[in-house]
C-alpha positions in Angstrom: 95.9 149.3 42.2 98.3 147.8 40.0 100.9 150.3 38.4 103.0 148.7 35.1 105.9 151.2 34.3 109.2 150.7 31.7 110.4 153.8 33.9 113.2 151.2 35.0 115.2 153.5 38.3 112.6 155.9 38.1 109.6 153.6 38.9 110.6 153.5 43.0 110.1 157.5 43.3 107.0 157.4 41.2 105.5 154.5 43.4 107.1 156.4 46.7 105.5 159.8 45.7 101.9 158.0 44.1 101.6 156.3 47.5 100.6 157.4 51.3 102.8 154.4 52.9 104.1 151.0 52.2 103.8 147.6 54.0 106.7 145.7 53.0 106.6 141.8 52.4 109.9 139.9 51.8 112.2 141.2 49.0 115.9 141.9 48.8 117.4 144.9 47.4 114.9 146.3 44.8 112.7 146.1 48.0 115.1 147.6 50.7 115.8 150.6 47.6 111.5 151.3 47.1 111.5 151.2 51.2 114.2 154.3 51.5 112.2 156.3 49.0 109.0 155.9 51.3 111.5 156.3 54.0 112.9 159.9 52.5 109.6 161.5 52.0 108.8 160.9 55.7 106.1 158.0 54.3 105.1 155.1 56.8 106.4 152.1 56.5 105.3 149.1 57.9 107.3 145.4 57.7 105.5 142.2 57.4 107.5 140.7 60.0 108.3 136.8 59.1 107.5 137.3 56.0 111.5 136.9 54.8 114.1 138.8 53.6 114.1 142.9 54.3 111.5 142.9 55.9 111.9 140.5 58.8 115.8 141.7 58.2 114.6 145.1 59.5 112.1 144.4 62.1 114.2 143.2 64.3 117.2 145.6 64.2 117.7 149.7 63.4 117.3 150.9 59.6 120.8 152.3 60.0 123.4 151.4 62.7 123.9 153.0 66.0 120.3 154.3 65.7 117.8 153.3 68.3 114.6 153.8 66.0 113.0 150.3 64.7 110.4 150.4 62.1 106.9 149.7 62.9 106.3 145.5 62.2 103.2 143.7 62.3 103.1 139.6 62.0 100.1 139.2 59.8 98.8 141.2 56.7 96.0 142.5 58.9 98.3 143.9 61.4 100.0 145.1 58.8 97.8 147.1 57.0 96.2 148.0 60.4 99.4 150.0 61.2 99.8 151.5 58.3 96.3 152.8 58.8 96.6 154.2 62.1 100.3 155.8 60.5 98.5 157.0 58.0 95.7 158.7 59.9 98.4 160.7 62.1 99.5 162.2 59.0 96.1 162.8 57.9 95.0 164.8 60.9 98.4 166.1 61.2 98.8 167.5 57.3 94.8 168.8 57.9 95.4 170.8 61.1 98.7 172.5 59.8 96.7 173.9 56.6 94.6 176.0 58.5 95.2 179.6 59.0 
């Protein structure tokens, strides 16, 4: 689905919140600034890695340094959205099992 906005700033929390994970393809810093939002509400993320820019930046090294943790990075679009299904799913199952009594 395509989402057109004129929210300016406020269109990354909309997309972060509207959305159950992210595959991330190239970009800079608009990019790397929608990824933390997915990133703060505990979203998956998944890099398309070779694609360029933040996201092959970021598969190959720790989101923030000194931390061990790696996002997960695929190197095709099916790989890509393969992972982000299978992130998804956990979350799924996960978000399903803690609603019951």
């Amino acid at each position: 689905q395509v989402l057109t906005t004129n929210l300016g700033a406020l269109r990354h929390p909309l997309l972060a919140d509207m959305c159950c994970g992210a595959v991330v393809i190239e970009g800079w810093l608009g990019t790397l600034a929608l990824m933390i939002q997915f990133l703060l509400r505990h979203k998956p993320v998944v890099l398309f890695d070779g694609s360029g820019g933040v996201a092959s930046t970021y598969a190959h090294r720790p989101m923030v340094q000194g931390m061990p943790d790696r996002l997960p990075a695929a190197r095709s679009a099916a790989g890509c959205v393969r992972r982000l299904q299978q992130r998804t799913a956990g979350r799924a199952a996960t978000a399903s099992a803690s609603d019951r009594p």
